[in-house]
C-alpha positions in Angstrom: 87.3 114.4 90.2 87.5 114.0 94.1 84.3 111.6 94.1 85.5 109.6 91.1 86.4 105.7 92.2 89.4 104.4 90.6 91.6 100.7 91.1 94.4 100.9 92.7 97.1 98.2 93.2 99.7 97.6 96.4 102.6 95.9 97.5 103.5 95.9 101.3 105.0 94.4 103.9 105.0 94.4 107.8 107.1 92.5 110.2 104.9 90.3 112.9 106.0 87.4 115.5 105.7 84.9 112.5 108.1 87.2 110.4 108.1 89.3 107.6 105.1 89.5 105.7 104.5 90.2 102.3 101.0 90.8 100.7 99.7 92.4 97.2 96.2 93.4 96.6 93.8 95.7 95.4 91.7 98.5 96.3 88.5 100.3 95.3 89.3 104.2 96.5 88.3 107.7 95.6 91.2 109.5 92.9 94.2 110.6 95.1 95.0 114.1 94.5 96.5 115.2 97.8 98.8 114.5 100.2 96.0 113.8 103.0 94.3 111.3 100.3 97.6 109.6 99.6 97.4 109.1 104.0 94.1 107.9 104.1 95.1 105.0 101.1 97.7 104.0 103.1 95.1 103.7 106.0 92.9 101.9 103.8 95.3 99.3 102.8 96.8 98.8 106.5 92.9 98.0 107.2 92.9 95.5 104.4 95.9 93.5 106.0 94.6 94.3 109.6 97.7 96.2 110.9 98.5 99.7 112.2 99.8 102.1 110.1 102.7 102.9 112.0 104.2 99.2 110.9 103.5 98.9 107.5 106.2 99.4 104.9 104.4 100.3 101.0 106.8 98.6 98.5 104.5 100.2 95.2 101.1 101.7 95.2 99.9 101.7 91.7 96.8 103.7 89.7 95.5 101.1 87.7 92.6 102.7 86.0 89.0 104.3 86.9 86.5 102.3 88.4 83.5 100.9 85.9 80.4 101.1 87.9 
């Protein structure tokens, strides 16, 4: 199951000098199963909106469904 790809959806936000910022989106990642997977989506999805980590707030993080390759 670990090298399975599945859709996941997000809802975050992350305060910056123009203010708060609010984003949604989508991402392509292997099935989350552990607590170090869960870590490295929220990695993924600060890369995504090009901010650390450390200042991004995860409203919903959502399985949508496996990935159709």
């Amino acid at each position: 199951m670990p090298n399975e790809l599945a859709v996941y959806h997000y809802s975050a936000w992350f305060n910056n000098a123009r203010g708060t910022q609010h984003h949604d989106g989508v991402l392509l990642l292997p099935v989350i199963s552990t607590t170090e997977a869960y870590f490295a989506a929220r990695q993924a999805i600060a890369n995504d909106l090009g901010v650390r980590v450390d200042v991004l707030n995860v409203n919903s993080f959502a399985y949508i469904g496996p990935a159709s390759v």
